[in-house]
C-alpha positions as CSV (number, residue, x, y, z in Angstrom):
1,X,57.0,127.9,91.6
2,X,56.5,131.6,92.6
3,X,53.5,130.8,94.8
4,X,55.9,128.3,97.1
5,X,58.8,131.1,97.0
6,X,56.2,133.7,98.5
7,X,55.7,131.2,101.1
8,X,58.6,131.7,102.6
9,X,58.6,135.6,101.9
10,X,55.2,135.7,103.9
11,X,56.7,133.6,106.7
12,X,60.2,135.2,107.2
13,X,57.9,138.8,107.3
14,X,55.2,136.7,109.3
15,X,52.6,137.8,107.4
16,X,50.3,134.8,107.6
17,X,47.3,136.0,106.1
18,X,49.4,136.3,102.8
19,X,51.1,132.8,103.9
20,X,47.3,131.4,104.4
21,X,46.6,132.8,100.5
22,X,49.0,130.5,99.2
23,X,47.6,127.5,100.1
24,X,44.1,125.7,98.8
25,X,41.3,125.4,101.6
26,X,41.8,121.9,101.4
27,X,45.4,121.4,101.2
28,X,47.3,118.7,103.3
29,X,50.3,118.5,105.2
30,X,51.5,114.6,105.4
31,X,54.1,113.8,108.2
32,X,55.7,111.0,108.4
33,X,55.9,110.0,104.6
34,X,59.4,108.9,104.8
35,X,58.3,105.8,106.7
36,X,55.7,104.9,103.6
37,X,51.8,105.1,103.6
38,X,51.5,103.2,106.6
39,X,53.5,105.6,108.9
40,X,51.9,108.8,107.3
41,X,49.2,111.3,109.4
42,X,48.1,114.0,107.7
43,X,46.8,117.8,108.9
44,X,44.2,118.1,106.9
45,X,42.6,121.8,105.8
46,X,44.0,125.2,105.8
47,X,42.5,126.1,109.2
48,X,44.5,123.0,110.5
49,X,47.3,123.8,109.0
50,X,47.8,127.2,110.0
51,X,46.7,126.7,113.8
52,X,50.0,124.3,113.6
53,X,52.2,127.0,111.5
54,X,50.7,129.0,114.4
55,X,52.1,126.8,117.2
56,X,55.4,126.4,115.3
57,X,56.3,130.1,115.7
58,X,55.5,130.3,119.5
59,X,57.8,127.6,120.0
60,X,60.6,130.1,119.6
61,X,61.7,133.2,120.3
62,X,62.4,134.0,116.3
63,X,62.7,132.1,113.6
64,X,63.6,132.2,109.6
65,X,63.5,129.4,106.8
66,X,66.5,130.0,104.2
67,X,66.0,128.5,100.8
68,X,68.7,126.5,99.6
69,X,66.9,125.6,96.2
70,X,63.6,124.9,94.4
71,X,63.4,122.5,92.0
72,X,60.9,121.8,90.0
73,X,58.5,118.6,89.3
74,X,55.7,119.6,87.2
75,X,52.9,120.2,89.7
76,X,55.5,120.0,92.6
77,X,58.2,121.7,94.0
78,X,61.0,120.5,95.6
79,X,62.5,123.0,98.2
80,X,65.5,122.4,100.2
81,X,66.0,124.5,103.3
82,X,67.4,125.7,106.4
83,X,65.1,126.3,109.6
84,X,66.8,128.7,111.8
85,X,64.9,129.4,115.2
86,X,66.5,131.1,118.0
87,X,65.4,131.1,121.8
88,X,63.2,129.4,124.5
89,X,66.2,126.8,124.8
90,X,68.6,125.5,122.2
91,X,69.1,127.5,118.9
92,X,68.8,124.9,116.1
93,X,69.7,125.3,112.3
94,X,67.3,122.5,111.2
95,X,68.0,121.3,107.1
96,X,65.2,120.0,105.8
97,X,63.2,119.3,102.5
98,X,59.6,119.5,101.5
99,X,57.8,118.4,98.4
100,X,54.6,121.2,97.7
101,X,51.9,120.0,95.3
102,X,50.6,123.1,93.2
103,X,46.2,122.6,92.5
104,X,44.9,125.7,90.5
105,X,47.7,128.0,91.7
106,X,47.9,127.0,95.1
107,X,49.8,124.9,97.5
108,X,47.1,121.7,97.9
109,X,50.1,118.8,99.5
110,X,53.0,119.3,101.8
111,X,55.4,116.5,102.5
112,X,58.1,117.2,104.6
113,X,61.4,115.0,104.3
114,X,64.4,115.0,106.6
115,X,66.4,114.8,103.2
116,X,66.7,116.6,100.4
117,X,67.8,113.2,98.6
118,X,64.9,111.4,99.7
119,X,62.5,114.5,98.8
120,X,64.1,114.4,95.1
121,X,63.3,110.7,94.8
122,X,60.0,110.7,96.3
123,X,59.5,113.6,93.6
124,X,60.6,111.1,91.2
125,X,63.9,113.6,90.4
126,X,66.8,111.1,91.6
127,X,67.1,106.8,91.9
């Protein structure tokens, strides 16, 4: 679990080559899970995915992602958070979920969820 909480250590300090250290070479970010298999895309590789962490952070001015909670799955983590960016148009608090798979000590699978509910069942935590 400590390798997903520095994730959001290295982000808040935008330190992305400690954020990139986190994750496996390999790792995937699947969007769109929510909708089932059929709906999902994926970003696949860590070059991939931080070119899009990368484009997330010039969207805005500034921006921090609170923790709410981490719960754990055996090799996942359930984190429930609030995206707070600022500037370049409307401030948004944006609540969200995400489900990290843990390979060898590293982050390998993101899945982002709009709700923490549906990120506990798709973790198999909650009916």
């Amino acid at each position: 679990m400590e390798v997903v909480r520095r994730t959001y250590e290295a982000w808040n300090a935008r330190a992305m080559d400690t954020l990139r250290e986190c994750y496996d070479p390999g790792a995937v970010l699947v969007l769109g899970s929510e909708g089932g298999p059929e709906a999902a895309e994926a970003i696949v590789g860590i070059d991939a995915l931080m070119l899009l962490y990368a484009r997330l952070r010039e969207a805005w001015d500034t921006d921090e992602i609170e923790p709410i909670s981490f719960t754990d799955a055996d090799d996942r983590v359930v984190v429930h958070y609030v995206w707070r960016v600022r500037g370049r148009g409307t401030d948004l608090d944006i609540e969200q979920a995400i489900i990290c798979t843990l390979s060898q000590g590293r982050i390998s699978r993101v899945e982002p969820f709009w709700s923490h509910n549906e990120a506990l069942k798709a973790a198999g935590l909650e009916d």
